[in-house]
C-alpha positions as CSV (number, residue, x, y, z in Angstrom):
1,X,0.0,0.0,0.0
2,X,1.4,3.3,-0.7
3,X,1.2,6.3,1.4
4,X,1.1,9.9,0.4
5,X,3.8,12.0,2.2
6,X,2.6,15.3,3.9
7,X,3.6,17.5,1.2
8,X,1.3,15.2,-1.2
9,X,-2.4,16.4,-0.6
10,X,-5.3,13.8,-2.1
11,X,-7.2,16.2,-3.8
12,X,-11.2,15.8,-2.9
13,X,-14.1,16.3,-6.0
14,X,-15.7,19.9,-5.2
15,X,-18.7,21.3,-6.5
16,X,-20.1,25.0,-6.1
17,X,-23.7,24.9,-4.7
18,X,-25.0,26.2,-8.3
19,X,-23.2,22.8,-10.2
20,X,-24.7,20.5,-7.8
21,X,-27.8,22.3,-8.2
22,X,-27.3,22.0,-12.3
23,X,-26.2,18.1,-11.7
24,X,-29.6,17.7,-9.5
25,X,-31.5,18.9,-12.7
26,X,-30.1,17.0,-14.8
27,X,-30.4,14.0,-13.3
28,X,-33.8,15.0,-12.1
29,X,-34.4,15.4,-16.3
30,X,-32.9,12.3,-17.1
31,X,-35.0,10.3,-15.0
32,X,-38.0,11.6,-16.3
33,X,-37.0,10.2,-19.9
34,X,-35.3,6.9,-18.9
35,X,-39.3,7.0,-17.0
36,X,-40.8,7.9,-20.1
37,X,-39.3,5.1,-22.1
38,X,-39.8,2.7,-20.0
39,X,-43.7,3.6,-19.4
40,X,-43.5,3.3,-23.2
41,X,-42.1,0.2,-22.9
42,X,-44.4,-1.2,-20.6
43,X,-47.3,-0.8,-22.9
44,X,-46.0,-3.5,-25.5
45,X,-44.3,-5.4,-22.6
46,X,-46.2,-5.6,-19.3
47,X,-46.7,-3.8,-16.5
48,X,-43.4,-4.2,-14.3
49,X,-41.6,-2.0,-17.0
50,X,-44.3,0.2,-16.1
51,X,-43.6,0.1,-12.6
52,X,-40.3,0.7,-12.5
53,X,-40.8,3.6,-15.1
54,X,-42.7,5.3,-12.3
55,X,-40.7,4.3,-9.6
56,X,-38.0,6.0,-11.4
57,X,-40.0,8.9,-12.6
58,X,-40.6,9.6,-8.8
59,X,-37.5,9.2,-7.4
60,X,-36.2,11.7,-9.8
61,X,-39.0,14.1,-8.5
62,X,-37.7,13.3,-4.9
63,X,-34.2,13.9,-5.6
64,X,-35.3,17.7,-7.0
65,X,-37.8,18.6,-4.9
66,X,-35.9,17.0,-1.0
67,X,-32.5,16.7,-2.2
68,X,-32.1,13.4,-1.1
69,X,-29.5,11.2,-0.3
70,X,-32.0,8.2,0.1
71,X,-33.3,8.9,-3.1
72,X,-29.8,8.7,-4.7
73,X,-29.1,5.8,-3.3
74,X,-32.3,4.1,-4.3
75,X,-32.1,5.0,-7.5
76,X,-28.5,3.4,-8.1
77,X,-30.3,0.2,-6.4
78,X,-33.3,0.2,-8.5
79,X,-30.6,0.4,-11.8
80,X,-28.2,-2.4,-10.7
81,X,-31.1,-5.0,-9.9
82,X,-32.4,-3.8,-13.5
83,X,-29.0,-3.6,-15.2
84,X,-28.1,-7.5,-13.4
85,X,-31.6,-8.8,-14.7
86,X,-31.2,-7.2,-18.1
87,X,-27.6,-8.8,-18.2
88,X,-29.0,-12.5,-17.1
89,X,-32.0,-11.8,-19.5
90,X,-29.2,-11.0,-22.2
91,X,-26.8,-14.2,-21.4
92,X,-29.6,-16.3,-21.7
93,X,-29.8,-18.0,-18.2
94,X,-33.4,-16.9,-16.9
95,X,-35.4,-14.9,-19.3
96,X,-36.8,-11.7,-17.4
97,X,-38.1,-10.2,-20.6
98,X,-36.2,-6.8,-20.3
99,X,-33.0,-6.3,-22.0
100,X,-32.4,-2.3,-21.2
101,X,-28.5,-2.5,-20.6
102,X,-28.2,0.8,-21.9
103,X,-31.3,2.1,-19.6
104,X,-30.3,0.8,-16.5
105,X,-26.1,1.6,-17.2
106,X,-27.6,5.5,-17.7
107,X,-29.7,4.9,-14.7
108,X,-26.6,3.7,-12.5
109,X,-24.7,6.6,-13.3
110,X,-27.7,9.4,-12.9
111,X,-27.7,7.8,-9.7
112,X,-23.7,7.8,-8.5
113,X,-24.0,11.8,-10.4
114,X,-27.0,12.6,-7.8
115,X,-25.8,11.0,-5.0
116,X,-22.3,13.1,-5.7
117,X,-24.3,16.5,-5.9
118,X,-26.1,16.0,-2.4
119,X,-23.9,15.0,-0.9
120,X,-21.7,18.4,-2.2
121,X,-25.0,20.4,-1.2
122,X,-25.6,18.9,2.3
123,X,-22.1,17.3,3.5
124,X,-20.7,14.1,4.5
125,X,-23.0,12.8,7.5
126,X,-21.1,12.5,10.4
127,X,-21.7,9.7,13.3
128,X,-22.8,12.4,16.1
129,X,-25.2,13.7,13.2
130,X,-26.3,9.9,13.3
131,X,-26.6,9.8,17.0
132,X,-28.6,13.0,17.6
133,X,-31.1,12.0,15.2
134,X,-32.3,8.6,16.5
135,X,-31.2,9.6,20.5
136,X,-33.0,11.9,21.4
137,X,-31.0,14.4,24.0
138,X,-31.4,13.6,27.9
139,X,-30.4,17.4,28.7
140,X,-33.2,19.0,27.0
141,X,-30.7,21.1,24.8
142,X,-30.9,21.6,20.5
């Protein structure tokens, strides 16, 4: 393992507040069309396409309107368990009937882009940020 010496300095991914707000947008817009598609989709194919075209659809709403880390997160979730049955679908092994690589890769990385532009707009969560949340405090005190 190599160690950076003291006069090395990792340099950290920064955002201004106004490009994580632009990468929110956009991410915001592209879910609405990978949701569009796949709503389209769903009419030929059956209703789960359907389904997760509105799932998506909503999750890029949340991620607007809350800034969410959640969201994020759920989104790059939603995209891998698409993207690993559209690869399995693709192989051959089980047939899912969906075989939107391209969908769920662009999903995946709206995703990881979000989750990078909340976390730029809110911070890194810290533990005692954890703790005070779900304790509440015994002194009273905010």
């Amino acid at each position: 393992m190599i160690v950076p010496s003291p006069e090395q300095r990792t340099e950290k991914l920064r955002f201004s507040a106004s490009q994580a707000w632009n990468m929110i947008n956009e991410v915001y817009i592209a879910c609405l069309v990978i949701s569009v598609i796949y709503i389209a989709m769903g009419l030929f194919e059956g209703a789960l396409l359907m389904m997760e075209g509105v799932l998506i659809g909503a999750l890029g709403i949340i991620l607007l309107k809350e800034t969410s880390r959640a969201a994020a997160l759920l989104l790059i979730s939603i995209c891998v368990i698409s993207f690993s049955n559209s690869m399995v679908s693709w192989l051959g092994v089980i047939d899912f009937g969906e075989r939107n690589i391209l969908l769920a890769f662009i999903g995946i990385w709206c995703g990881i882009r979000g989750l990078k532009a909340t976390l730029a707009l809110k911070g890194m969560p810290t533990v005692d940020d954890a703790i005070r949340r779900i304790l509440p405090d015994p002194f009273g005190k905010k």
